[in-house]
C-alpha positions in Angstrom: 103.1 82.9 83.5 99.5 82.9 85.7 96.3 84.0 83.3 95.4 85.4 86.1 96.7 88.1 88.7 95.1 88.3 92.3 96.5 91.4 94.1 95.7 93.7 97.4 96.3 97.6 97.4 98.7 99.1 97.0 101.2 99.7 100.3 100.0 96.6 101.0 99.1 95.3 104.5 99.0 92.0 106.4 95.5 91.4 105.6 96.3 92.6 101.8 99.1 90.7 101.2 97.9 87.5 103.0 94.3 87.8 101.6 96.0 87.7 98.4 98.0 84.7 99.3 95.1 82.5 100.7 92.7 83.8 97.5 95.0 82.6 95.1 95.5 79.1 96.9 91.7 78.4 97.4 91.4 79.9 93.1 94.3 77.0 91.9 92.3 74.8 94.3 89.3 75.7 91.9 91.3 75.1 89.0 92.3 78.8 87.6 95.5 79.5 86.4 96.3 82.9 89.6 99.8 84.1 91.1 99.3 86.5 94.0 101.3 89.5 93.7 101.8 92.4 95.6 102.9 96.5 94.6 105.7 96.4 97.3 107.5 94.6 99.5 106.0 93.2 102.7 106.1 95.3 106.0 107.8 93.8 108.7 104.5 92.8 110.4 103.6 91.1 107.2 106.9 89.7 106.9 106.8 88.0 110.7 104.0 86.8 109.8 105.2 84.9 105.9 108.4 83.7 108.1 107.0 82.1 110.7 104.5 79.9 108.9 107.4 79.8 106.1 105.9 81.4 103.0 107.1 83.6 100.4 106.1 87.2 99.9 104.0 87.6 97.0 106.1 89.3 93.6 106.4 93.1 93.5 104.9 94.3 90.3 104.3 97.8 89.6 102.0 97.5 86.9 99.4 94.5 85.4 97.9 94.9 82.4 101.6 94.3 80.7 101.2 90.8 82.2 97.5 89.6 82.1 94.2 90.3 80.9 92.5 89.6 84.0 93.1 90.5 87.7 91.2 89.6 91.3 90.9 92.2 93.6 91.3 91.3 97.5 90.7 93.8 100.5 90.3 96.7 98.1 87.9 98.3 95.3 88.6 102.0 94.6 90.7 102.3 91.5 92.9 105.2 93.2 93.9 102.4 96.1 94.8 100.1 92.7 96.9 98.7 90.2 97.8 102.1 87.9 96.5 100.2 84.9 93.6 99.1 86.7 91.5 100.5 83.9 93.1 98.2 80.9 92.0 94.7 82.5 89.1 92.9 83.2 87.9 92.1 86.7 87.0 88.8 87.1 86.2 89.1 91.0 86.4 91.8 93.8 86.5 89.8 98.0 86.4 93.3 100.0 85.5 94.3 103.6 85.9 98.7 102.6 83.2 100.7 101.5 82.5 100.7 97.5 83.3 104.1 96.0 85.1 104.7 92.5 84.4 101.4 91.2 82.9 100.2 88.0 83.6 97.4 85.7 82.2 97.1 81.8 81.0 93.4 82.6 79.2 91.5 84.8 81.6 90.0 88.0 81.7 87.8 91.0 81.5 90.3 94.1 81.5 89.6 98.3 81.9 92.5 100.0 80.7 92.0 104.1 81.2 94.2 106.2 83.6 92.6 109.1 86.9 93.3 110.3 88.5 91.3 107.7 88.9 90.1 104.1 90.5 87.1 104.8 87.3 86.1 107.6 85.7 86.6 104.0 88.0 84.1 102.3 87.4 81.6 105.0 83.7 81.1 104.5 84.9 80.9 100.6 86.8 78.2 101.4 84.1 76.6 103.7 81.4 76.7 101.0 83.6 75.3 98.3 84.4 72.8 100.8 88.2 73.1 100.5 90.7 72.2 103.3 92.5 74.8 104.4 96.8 74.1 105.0 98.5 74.9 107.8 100.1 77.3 106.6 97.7 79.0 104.8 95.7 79.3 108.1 98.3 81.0 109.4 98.3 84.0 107.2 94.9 84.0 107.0 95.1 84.3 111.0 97.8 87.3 111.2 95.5 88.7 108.9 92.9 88.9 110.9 94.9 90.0 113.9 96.3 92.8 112.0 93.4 94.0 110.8 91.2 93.7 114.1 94.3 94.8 116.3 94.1 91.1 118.0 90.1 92.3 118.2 90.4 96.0 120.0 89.3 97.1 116.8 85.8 98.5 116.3 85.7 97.0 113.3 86.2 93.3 115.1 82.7 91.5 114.5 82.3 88.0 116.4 82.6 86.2 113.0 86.0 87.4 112.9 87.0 86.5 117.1 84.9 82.9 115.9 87.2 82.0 112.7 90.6 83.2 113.8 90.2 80.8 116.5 89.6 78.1 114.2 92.8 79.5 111.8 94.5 79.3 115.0 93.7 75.6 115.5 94.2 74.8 112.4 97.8 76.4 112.1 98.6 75.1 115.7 99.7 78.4 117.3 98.3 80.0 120.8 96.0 82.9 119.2 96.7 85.5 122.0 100.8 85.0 122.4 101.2 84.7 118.6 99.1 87.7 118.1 100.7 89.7 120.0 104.1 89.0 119.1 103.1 89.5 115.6 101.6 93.3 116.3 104.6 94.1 118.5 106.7 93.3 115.4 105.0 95.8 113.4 105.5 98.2 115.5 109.7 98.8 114.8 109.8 102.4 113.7 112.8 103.8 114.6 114.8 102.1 111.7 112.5 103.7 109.3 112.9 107.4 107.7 110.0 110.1 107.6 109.1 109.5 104.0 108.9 105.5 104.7 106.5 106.1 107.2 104.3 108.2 106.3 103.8 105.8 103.3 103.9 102.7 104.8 100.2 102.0 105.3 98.7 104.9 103.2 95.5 105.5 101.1 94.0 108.1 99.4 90.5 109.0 99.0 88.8 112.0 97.2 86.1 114.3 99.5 84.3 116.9 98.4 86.3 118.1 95.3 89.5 117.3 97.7 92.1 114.7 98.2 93.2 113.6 101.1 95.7 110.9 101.8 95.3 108.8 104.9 98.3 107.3 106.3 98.5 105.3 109.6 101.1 103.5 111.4 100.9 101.5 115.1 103.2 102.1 117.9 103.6 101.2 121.7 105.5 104.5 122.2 103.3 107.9 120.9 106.0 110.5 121.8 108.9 108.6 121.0 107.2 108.8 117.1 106.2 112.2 117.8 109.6 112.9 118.6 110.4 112.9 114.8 106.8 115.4 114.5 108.7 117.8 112.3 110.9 115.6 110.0 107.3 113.8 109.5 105.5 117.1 108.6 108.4 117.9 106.3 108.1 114.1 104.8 104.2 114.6 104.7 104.0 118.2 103.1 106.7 117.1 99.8 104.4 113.9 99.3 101.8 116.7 99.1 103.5 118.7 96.9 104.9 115.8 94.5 100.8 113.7 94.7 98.6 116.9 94.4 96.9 115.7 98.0 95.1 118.8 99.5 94.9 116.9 102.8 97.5 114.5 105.0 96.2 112.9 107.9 98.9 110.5 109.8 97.2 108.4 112.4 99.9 107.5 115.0 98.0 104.7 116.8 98.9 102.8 120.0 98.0 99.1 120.1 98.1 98.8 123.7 96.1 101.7 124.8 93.6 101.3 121.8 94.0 105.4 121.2 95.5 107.4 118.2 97.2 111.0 117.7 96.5 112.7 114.6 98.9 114.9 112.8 97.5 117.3 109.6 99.5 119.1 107.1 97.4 121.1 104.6 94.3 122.6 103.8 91.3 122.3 104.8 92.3 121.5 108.2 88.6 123.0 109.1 87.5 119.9 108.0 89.6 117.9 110.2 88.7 119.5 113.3 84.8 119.3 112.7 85.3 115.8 111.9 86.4 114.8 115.1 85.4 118.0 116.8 88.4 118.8 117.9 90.9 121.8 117.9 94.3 120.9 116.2 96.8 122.4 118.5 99.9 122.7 116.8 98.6 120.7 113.8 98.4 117.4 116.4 95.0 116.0 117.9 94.2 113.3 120.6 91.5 110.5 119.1 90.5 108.7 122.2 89.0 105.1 121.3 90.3 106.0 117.5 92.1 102.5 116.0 90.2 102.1 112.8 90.4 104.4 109.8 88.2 102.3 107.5 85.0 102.9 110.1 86.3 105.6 112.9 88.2 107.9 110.6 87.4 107.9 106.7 83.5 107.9 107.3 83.8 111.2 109.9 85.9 113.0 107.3 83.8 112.5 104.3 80.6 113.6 105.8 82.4 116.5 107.3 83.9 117.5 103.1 80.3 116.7 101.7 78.4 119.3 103.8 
């Protein structure tokens, strides 16, 4: 069993699951004792992505401090997005492109937090400056990563570091950046197989404004009203995860990769909040977001200024 336990959020994404993948191969290159690990099982974007470069997913654990005495933390820092023993370990290391907020350790740790599109552009210049080779394979994960968290670079969040080192992941892992990126969004975006209380959890964190909490959820399509289709079985799904979490607030972001827009659908209270956010008027409890792709920079930050005035 590793010492060590290197693990994304929790719902885990592309970037979080493969971050954690490519972190824990440049940590044995550096001689630790790590196992990446992961608090559920890959999406199916994530999933295309392990398959065609041939890795494993990353073992499901539900808790840590059972295992280990010392974790690494990759593309996340808020102990509410966490392992749920978060508290009962030592952090030896936190590699994070999110803002910092509910975070604290007793001792002193290693820390890189830029902010760029994605962590795994972060774990590249790790590997660079230790002056470890990366695999094939591992540049390929490291690649989806970055086209899953950029949206193949329609993202606001996209910074030229991250266009400039997914081009050399894509060399390195010998696949044509643009066709393999897209097929690998496309696969993500398979919803009709999945039930209202899947989605709505699927990529989902929460975050506490202004005495509140609100839980963020998000999931890409090519086909808005085919999702919103299923609006009421959603709110239904959305309003018991209220109930049985104690959220005060659920935003889902339907997003469309093609047309680099989002629909927003609320359930709860304040929904005041929402609406002077974005300055919009919920009609129905649904809202267009034109531009809107990014919930780290174009949909957390509005909302928490709007809950801290």
């Amino acid at each position: 069993m590793a010492e060590i336990l290197i693990f994304g959020h929790q719902n885990p994404d592309t970037d979080a699951i493969c971050a954690a993948i490519a972190f824990d191969h440049l940590q044995k290159a550096l001689g630790n004792d790590t196992e990446a690990v992961a608090f559920s099982k890959p999406s199916e974007e994530t999933q295309y992505a392990l398959d065609h470069f041939q890795m494993k997913a990353p073992r499901v654990v539900q808790t840590v401090a059972n295992e280990v005495e010392e974790v690494m933390l990759v593309d996340h820092n808020e102990f509410q997005q966490s392992a749920p023993d978060i508290r009962e370990v030592k952090i030896l290391s936190v590699v994070d492109h999110h803002r910092i907020a509910n975070f604290e350790t007793a001792d002193p740790l290693y820390y890189r937090a830029e902010p760029i599109g994605c962590t795994s552009t972060i774990i590249y210049k790790l590997y660079q400056e230790h002056q470890i080779e990366i695999p094939e394979k591992i540049a390929g994960v490291m690649l989806s990563a970055i086209i899953s968290d950029t949206l193949l670079f329609k993202s606001p969040t996209c910074t030229p570091e991250d266009v400039a080192i997914a081009k050399k992941l894509a060399a390195i892992a010998k696949v044509d950046l643009n066709e393999y990126g897209l097929a690998l969004l496309k696969a993500g975006t398979n919803l009709n197989n999945k039930s209202p209380e899947v989605l709505v959890d699927l990529d989902a964190k929460t975050f506490p404004m202004g005495g509140f909490t609100v839980r963020i959820a998000q999931v890409n399509t090519v086909d808005v009203p085919e999702v919103l289709e299923r609006k009421a079985e959603l709110q239904d799904a959305m309003t018991a995860s209220c109930e049985k979490n104690g959220y005060d607030l659920f935003l889902l972001v339907i997003t469309n990769i093609l047309d680099s827009d989002s629909t927003l659908l609320v359930v709860g209270e304040p929904k005041e909040k929402v609406e002077e956010a974005f300055q919009i008027t919920l009609d129905n409890d649904t809202a267009e977001l034109k531009g809107v792709v990014s919930r780290k920079k174009q949909v957390v930050p509005p909302l928490t200024t709007a809950f801290e005035k």
